[in-house]
C-alpha positions in Angstrom: 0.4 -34.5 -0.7 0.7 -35.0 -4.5 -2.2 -34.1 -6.3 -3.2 -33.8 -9.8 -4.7 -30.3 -9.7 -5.9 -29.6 -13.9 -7.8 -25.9 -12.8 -9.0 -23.7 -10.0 -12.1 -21.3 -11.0 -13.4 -18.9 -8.3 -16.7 -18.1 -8.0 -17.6 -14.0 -8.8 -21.1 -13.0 -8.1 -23.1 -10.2 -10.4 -25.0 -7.1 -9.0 -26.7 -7.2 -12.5 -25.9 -10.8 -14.1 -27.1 -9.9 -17.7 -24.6 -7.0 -17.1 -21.9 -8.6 -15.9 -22.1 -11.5 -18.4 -21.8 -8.9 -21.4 -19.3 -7.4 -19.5 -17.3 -10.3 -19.9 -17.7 -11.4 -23.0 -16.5 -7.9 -23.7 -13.7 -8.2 -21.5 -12.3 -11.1 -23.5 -13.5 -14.1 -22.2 -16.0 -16.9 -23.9 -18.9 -17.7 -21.8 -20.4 -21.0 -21.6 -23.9 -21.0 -20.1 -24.6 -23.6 -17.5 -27.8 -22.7 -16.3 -29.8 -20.0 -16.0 -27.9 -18.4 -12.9 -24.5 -19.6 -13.9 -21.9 -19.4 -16.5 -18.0 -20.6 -16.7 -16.0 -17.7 -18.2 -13.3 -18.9 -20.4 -9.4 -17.5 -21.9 -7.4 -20.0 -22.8 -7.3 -23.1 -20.5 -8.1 -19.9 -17.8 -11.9 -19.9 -16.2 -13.8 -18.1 -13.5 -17.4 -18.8 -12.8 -19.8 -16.0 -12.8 -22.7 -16.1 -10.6 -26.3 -14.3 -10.4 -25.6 -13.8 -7.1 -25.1 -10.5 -5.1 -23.8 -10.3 -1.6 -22.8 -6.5 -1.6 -19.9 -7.6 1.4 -18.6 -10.5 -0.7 -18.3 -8.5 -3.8 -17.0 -5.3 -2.7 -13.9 -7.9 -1.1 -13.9 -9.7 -4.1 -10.3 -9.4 -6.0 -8.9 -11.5 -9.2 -5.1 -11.7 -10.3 -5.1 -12.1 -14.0 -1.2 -12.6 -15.4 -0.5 -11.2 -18.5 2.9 -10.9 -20.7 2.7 -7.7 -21.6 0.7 -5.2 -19.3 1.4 -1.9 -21.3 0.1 -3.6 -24.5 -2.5 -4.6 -22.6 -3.6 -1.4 -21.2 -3.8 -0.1 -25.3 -5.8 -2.7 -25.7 -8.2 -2.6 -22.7 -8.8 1.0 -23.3 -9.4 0.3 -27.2 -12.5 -1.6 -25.8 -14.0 1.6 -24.1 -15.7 -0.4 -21.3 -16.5 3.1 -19.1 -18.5 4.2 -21.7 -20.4 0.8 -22.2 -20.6 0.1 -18.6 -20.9 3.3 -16.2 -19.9 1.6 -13.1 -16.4 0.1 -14.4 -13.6 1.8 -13.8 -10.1 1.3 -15.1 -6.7 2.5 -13.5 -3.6 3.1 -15.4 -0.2 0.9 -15.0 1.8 1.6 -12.2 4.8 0.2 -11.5 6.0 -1.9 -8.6 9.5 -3.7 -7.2 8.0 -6.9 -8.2 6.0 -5.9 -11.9 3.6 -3.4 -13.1 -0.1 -4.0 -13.1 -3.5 -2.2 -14.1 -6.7 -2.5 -12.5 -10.3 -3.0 -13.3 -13.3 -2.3 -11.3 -15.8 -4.7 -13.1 -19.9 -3.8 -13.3 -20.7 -5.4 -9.7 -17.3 -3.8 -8.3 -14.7 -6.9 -8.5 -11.5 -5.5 -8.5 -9.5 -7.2 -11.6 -5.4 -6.6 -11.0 -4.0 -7.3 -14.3 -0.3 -7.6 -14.2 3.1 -8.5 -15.3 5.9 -9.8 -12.7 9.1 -8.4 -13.1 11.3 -10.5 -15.1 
């Protein structure tokens, strides 16, 4: 089937949605506010909807690959932003390497677990 796909954007829901959405505008992403229960996070031509919505199941099962070039120089920068400190409940996990790339992980406010990575080259 050919089809002319342009984007795919999941759907994350918030514990705490005024949390969350400062959480990701710190993260690095530009929100644009669609209503008053939902905003499109943007990087890039790169998007993910963020929803004030909590299902404690869904979110604690809720997991986001995000492909970068470089994870080590993204790690420096990630913990430049201090986001623990801001945000009690997020978590960050150093690089580890893998056979197939090397990845970091963050825990964001709500508990969405955010792989960042690089595949090997």
């Amino acid at each position: 089937m050919k089809q002319g796909f342009k984007s795919i954007r999941p759907f994350i829901g918030a514990g705490d949605f005024e949390v969350s959405r400062r959480f990701y505008t710190d993260f690095g992403f530009r929100e644009s506010v669609l209503s008053p229960t939902l905003s499109l996070f943007q990087a890039g031509d790169f998007g993910f909807y963020l929803q004030d919505a909590y299902v404690p199941e869904w979110l604690d099962n809720t997991m986001v690959f995000l492909e970068v070039a470089d994870v080590a120089h993204y790690w420096t920068q990630l913990e430049a932003l201090n986001l623990p400190e801001i945000y009690p409940t997020v978590r960050l996990v150093p690089v580890k390497s893998f056979e197939w790339g090397k990845e970091c992980f963050v825990h964001d406010p709500s508990g969405v677990l955010w792989h960042v990575g690089e595949f090997a080259k």
